[in-house]
C-alpha positions as CSV (number, residue, x, y, z in Angstrom):
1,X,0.0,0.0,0.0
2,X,1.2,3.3,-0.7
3,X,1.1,5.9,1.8
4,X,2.6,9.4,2.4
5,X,3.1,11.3,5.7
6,X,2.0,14.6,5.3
7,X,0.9,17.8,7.3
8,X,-3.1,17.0,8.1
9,X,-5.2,19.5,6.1
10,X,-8.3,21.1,7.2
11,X,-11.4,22.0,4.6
12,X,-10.5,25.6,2.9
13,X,-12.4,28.4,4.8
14,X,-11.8,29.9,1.4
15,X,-13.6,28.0,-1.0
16,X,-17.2,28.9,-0.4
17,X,-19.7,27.8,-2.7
18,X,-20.7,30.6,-5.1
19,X,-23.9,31.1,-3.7
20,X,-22.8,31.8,-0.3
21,X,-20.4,34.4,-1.7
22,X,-22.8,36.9,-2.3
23,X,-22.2,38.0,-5.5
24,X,-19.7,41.1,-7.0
25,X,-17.5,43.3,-4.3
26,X,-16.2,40.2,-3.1
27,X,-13.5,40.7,-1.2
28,X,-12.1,37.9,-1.3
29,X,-9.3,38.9,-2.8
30,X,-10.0,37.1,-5.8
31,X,-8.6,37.9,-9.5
32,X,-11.7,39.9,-11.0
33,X,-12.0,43.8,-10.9
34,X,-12.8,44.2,-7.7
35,X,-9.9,42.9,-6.2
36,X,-6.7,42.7,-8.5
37,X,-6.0,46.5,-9.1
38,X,-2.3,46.5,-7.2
39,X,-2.2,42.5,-6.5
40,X,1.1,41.1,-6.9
41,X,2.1,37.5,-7.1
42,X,5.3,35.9,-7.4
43,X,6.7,35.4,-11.0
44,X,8.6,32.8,-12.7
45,X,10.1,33.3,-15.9
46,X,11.3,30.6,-18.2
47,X,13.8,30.1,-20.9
48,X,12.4,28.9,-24.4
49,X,14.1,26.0,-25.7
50,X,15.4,26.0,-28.9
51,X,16.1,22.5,-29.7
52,X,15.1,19.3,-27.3
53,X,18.6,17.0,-26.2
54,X,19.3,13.7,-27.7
55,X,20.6,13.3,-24.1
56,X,17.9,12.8,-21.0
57,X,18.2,16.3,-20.6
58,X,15.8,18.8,-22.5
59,X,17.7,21.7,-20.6
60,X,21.2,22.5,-22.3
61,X,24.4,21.2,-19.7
62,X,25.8,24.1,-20.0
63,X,22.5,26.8,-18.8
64,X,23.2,28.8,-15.5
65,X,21.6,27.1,-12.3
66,X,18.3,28.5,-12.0
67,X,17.2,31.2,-9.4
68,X,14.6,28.6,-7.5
69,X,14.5,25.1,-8.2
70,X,11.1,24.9,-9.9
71,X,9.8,22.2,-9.0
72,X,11.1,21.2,-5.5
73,X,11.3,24.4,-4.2
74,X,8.6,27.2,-5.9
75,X,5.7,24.5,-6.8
76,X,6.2,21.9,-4.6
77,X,7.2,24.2,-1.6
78,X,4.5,26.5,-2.8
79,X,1.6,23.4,-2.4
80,X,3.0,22.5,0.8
81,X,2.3,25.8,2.4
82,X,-1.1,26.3,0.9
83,X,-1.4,22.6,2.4
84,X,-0.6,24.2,6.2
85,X,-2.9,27.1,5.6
86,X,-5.8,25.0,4.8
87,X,-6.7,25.8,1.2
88,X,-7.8,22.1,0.6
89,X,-11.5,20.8,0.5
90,X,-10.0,17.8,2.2
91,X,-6.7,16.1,3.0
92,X,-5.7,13.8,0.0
93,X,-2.2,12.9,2.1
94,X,-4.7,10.4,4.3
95,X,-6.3,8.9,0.8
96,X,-5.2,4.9,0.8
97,X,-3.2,3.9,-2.3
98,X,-1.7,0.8,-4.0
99,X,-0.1,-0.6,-6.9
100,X,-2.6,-3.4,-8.0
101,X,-1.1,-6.6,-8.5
102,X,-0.1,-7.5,-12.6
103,X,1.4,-6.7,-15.8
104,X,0.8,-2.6,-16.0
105,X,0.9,-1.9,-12.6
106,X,-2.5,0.0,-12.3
107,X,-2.5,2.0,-8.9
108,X,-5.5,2.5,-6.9
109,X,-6.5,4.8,-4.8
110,X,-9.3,5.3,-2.5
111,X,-10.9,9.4,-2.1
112,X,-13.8,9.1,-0.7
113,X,-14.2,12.8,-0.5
114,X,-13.4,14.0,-4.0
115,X,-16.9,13.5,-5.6
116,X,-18.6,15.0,-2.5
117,X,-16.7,18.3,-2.4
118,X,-15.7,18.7,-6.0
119,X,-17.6,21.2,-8.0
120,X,-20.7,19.8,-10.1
121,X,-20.2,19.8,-14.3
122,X,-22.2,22.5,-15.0
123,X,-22.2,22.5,-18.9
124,X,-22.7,20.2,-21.4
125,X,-21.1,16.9,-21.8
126,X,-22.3,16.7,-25.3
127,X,-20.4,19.4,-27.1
128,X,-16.4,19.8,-26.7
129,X,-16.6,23.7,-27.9
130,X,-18.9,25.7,-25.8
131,X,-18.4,29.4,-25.0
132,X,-16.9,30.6,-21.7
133,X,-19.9,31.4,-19.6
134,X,-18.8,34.1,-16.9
135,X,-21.8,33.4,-14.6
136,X,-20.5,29.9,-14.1
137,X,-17.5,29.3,-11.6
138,X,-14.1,30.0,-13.2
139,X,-10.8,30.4,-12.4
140,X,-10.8,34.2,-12.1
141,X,-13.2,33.7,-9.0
142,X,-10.4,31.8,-6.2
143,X,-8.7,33.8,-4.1
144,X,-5.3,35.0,-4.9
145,X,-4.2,33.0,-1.8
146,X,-4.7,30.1,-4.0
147,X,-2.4,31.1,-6.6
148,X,1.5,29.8,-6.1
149,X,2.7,31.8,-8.8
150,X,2.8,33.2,-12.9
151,X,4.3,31.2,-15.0
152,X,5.9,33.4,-18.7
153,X,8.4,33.4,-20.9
154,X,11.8,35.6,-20.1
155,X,12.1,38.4,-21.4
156,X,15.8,38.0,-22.3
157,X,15.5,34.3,-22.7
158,X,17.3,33.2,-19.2
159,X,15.5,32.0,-16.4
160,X,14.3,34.5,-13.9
161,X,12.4,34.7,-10.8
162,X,10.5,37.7,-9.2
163,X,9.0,36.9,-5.4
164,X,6.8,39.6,-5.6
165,X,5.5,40.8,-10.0
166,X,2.5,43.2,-10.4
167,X,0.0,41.7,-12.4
168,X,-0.2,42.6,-15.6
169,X,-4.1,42.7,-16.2
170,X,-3.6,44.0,-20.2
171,X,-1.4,41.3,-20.7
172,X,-3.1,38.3,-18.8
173,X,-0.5,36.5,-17.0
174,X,-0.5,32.6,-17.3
175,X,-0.8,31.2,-13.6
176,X,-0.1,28.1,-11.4
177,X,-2.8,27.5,-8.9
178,X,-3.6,24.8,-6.3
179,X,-6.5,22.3,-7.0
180,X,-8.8,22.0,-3.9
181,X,-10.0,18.9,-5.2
182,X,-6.6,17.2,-5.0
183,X,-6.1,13.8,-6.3
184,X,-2.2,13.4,-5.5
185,X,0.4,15.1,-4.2
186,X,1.3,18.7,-5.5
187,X,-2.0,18.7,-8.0
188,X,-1.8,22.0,-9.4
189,X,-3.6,23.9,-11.9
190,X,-1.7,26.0,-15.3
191,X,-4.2,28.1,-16.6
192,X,-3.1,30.5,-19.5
193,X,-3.9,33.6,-20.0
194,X,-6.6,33.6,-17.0
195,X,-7.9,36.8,-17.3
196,X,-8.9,36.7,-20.8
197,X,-11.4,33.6,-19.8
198,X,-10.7,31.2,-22.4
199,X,-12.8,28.4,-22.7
200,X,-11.5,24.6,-22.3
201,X,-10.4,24.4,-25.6
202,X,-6.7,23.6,-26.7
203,X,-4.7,26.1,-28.8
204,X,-0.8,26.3,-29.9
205,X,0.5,28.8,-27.8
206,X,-1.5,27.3,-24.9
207,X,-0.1,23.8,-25.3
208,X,3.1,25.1,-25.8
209,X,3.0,26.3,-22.1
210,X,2.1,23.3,-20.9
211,X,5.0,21.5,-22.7
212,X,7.6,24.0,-21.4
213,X,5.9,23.8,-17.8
214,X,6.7,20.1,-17.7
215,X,10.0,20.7,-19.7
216,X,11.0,23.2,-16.5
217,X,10.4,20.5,-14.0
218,X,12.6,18.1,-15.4
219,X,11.3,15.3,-13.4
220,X,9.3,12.1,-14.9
221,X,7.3,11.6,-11.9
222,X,5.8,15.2,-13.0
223,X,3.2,14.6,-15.2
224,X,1.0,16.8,-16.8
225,X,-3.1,16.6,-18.2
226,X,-5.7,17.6,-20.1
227,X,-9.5,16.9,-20.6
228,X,-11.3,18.2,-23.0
229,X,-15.3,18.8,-22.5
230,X,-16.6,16.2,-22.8
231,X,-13.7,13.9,-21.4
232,X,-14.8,15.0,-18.1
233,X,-13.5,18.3,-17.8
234,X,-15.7,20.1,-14.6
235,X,-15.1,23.8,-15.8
236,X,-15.0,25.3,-19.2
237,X,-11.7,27.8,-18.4
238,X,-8.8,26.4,-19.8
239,X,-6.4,24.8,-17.7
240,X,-4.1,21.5,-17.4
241,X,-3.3,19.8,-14.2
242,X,-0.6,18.7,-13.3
243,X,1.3,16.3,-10.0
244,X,3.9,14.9,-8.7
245,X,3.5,10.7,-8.4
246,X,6.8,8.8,-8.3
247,X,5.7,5.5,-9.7
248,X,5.3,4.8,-13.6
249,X,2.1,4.8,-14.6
250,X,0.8,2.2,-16.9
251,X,0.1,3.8,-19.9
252,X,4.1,4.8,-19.9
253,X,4.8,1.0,-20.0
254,X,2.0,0.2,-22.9
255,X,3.6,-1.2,-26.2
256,X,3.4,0.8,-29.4
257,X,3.7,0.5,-32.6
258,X,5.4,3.3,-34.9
259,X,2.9,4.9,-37.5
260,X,5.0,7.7,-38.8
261,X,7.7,10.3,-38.4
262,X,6.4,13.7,-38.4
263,X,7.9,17.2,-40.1
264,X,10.6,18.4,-37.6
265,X,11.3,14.7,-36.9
266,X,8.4,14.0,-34.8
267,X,7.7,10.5,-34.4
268,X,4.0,9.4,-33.7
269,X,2.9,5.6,-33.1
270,X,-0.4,4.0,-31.5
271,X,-0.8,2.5,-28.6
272,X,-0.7,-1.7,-28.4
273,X,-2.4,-4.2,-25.8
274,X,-3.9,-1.0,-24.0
275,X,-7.3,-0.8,-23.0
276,X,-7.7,2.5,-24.3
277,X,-7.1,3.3,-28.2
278,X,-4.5,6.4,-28.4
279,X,-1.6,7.9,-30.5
280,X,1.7,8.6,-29.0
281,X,3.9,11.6,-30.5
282,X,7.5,12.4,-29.3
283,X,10.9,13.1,-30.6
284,X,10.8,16.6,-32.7
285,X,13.9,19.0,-33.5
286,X,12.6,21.6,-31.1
287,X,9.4,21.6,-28.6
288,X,8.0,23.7,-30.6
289,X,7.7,21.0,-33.6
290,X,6.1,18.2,-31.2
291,X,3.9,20.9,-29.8
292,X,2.5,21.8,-32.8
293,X,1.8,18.2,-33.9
294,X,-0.1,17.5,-31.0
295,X,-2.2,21.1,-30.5
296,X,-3.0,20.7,-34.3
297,X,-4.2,16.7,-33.4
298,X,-6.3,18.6,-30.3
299,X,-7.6,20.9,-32.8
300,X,-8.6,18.6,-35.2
301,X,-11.0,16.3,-32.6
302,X,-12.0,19.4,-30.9
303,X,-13.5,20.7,-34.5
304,X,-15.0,17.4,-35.0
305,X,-16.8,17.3,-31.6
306,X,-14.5,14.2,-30.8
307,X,-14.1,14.3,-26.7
308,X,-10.5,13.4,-26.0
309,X,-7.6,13.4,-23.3
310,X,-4.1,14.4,-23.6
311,X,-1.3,13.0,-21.4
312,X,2.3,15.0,-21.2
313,X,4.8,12.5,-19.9
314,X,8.7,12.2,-19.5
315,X,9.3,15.7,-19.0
316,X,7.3,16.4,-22.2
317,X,9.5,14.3,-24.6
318,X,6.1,11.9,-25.1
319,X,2.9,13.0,-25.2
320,X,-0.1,10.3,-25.2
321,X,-3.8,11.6,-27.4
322,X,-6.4,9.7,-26.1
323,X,-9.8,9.9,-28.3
324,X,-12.6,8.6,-26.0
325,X,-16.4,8.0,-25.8
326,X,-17.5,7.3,-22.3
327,X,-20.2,10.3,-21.7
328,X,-21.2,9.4,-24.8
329,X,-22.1,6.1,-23.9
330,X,-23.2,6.9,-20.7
331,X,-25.7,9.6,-22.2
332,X,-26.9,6.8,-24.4
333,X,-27.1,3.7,-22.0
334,X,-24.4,1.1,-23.3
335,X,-22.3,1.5,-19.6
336,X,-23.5,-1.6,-18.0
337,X,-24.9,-0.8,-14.3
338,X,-22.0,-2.7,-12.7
339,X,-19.4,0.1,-13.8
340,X,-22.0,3.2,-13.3
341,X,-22.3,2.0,-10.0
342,X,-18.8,2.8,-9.2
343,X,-19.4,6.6,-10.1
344,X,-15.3,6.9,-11.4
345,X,-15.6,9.2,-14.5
346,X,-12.6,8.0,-16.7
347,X,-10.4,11.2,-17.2
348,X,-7.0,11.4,-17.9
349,X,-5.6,10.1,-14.9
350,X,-7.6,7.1,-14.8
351,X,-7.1,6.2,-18.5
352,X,-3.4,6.5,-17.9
353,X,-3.5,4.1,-14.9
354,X,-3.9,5.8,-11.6
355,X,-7.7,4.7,-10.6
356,X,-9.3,6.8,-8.3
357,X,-12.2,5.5,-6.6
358,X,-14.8,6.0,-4.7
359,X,-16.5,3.4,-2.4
360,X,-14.1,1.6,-0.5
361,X,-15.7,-1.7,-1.8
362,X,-14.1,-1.0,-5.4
363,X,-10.6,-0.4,-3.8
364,X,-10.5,-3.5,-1.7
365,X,-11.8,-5.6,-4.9
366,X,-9.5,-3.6,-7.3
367,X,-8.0,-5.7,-10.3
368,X,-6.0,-5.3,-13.3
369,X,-9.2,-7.3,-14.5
370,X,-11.3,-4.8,-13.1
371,X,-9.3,-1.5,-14.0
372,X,-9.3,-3.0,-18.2
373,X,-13.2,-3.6,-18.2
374,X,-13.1,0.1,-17.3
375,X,-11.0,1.3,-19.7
376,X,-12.1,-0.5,-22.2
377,X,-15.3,1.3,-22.1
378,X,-13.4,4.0,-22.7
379,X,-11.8,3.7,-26.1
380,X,-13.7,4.1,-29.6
381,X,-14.1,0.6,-31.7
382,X,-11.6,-0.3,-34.0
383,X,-13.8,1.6,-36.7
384,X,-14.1,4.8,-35.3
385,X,-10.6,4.8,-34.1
386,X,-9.5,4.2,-37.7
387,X,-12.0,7.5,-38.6
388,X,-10.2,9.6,-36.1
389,X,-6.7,8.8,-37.3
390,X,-7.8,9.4,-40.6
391,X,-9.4,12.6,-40.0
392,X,-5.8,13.7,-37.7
393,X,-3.8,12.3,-40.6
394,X,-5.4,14.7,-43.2
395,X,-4.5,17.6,-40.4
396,X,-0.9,16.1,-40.6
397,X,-0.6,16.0,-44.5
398,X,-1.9,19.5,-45.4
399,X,0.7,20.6,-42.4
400,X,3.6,18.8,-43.8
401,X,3.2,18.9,-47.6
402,X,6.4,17.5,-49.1
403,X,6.6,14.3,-47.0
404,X,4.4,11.6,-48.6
405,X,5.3,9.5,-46.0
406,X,2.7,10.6,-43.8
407,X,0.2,10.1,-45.8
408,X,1.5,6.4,-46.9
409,X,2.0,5.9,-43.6
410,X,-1.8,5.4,-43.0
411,X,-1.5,2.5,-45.9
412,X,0.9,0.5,-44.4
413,X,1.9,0.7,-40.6
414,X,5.6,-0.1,-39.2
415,X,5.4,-3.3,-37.1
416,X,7.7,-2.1,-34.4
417,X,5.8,-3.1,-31.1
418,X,8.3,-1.7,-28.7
419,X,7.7,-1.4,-24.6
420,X,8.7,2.1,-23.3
421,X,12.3,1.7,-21.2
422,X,12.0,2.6,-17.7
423,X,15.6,3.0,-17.3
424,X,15.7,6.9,-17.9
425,X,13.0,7.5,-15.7
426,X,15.2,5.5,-12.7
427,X,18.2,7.5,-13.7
428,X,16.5,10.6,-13.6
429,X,14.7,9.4,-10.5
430,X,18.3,9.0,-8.8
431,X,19.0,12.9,-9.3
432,X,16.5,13.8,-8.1
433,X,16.2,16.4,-4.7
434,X,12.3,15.9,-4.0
435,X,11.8,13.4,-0.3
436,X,9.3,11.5,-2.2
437,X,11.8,9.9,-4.8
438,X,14.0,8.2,-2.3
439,X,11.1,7.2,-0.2
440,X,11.0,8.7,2.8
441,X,7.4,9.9,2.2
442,X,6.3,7.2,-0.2
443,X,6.5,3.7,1.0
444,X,5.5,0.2,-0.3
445,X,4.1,-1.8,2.2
């Protein structure tokens, strides 16, 4: 069982239901109008990478030692005091975990509070483009107290960090922010661009944050996620989670099998003898190029009303894009009462491997058996998955004009069925500074 000794949280006097709140004038010291004339919030500016390492590095040997480790000290140390001043709905540290018995590994882990306190879906789970809807809660409503710090680009393209920033309201600052609906340890939020309320729908420069944000972390064990609406996302502002969880998670260990290589050299395959159907992109000159292949994928299914969930893993050299159909059969009565009954809504983390349930009847009867017959809800038929790949594939080609093999590609498939090596992500393990990697928090009983 895996457990981790933490400070005890208490529920957030802070996160009040909207209609206890009273309305506008807040003050709350939230980041609307009323309240962020003069705020200032720490500030942590990143270097762009120009070309991704060959090495296990994406960061260049040579770069300066940065100002604040990022992740062990600002977001991690950050999360930690929010966790002391009682910003959480409840405390996820005393949630019971394991790693189920089998081949992947699936990880379980009991939260019984998390779908009592977490705020309803109060949109549509029919359509993955819907407008941002200011009447509904958003990001711009939590407390500044909430927020651990902005997140930009330098400036003069070395990394930077500012303990106290304005905020600059013309240009809307990108932010990390706690979620007080944890489901692990350090679960954050990046939202982009908050103040110009964008709904939950992926663009480049957005997903290029994301990919830089788990670039600057530099840690395997920090993984990043997205659900689109749809996929059960619970609030149309756009944002990605993000923790910290150091054990691999299944879907990292799933076979593939190689479709194509991309412009800019990015490689994309398909997952193999996984429950859930899904394409798998890395390599790429720069972060840029893989970006771009992905964020144009996301575009393409979110055009297409095509729900879907997006997995940034390995420091953002591999990136998992997970087409899936769950609401949809929900909505329509083909998910058997058995797996209803269990109330887990499939997201990202759960098609990647870490189950989080609900009664404590389904942890102590948790299975790999179990865990596939979820998943396997999940994922489109063979059929449809073939339409999806088709329809990302005719993105890919008009993109990348002058390389028929993309195209071909979708003729003829490379059999290459190759597992994902581990080895890195022990070797990377072994550097790192965090408590939790060499176990003194997180221990296998």
């Amino acid at each position: 069982m895996l457990r981790m000794k933490r400070v005890p949280t208490v529920v957030s006097n802070f996160q009040k239901e909207e209609a206890e709140e009273g309305g506008g004038g807040c003050g709350r010291n939230c980041l609307q109008k009323c309240c962020i004339p003069g705020a200032k919030l720490p500030l942590y500016a990143f270097k762009r990478l120009n070309k991704i390492s060959s090495g296990k590095d994406l960061l260049n040997p040579e770069d300066k030692e940065p100002p604040v480790a990022f992740l062990d000290s600002l977001l991690l140390g950050e999360w930690e005091d929010r966790v002391q001043k009682g910003l959480f709905r409840y405390d996820v540290t005393a949630c019971e975990t394991k790693v189920i018995p089998g081949e992947y590994g699936f990880i379980a882990q009991l939260n019984e509070g998390r779908h009592l306190k977490k705020r309803p879906t109060e949109f549509r789970v029919d359509k993955v483009l819907q407008p941002f809807d200011g009447s509904k809660f958003n990001f711009t409503k939590v407390g500044q107290e909430e927020v651990l710090f902005q997140f930009e680009a330098s400036e003069d393209n070395e990394i930077q960090f500012f303990p106290n920033a304005p905020i600059d309201v013309e240009n809307s600052p990108s932010v990390v922010a706690i979620n007080v609906s944890p489901i692990e340890y350090g679960h954050v939020l990046l939202i982009p661009r908050i103040l110009e309320c964008l709904p939950q729908r992926i663009d480049r420069d957005s997903f290029l944050l994301a990919l830089y944000m788990a670039a600057e972390a530099g840690n395997p064990y920090f993984r990043l996620g997205y659900n689109s609406l749809g996929a059960f996302a619970t609030i149309n502002h756009l944002h990605f989670q993000a923790y910290y969880l150091a054990v691999p998670f299944p879907i990292e260990k799933a076979l593939t099998r190689k479709i194509t290589t991309f412009k800019g050299g990015v490689v994309i395959s398909e997952l193999s003898n996984y429950p859930v159907g899904g394409f798998v992109f890395e390599g790429g000159n720069t972060l840029e190029d893989l970006s771009n292949a992905v964020s144009d994928s996301c575009i393409c299914l979110q055009e297409n009303n095509i729900p879907f969930n997006v997995f940034i893993s390995d420091s953002a050299k591999r990136i998992f894009l997970l087409p899936q159909c769950y609401a949809e059969k929900q909505a329509l009565g083909e998910v058997s009462p058995e797996l209803l009954d269990t109330q887990v809504n499939p997201a990202v983390w759960e098609i990647s491997g870490h189950m989080v349930l609900k009664r404590k009847k389904d942890y102590e009867e948790a299975s790999e058996a179990n865990a596939w017959r979820l998943l396997a809800e999940v994922s489109l038929s063979e059929e449809r998955f073939q339409e999806v790949k088709a329809l990302i594939f005719e993105v890919i080609s008009c993109r990348d004009e002058g390389n028929p093999s993309v195209s071909e590609s979708l003729l003829k498939e490379e059999p290459d069925d190759k597992p994902q090596s581990l080895e890195e992500v022990d070797a990377l393990n072994k550097g790192s500074r965090h408590p939790m990697v060499s176990g003194e928090c997180l221990v296998l009983h």
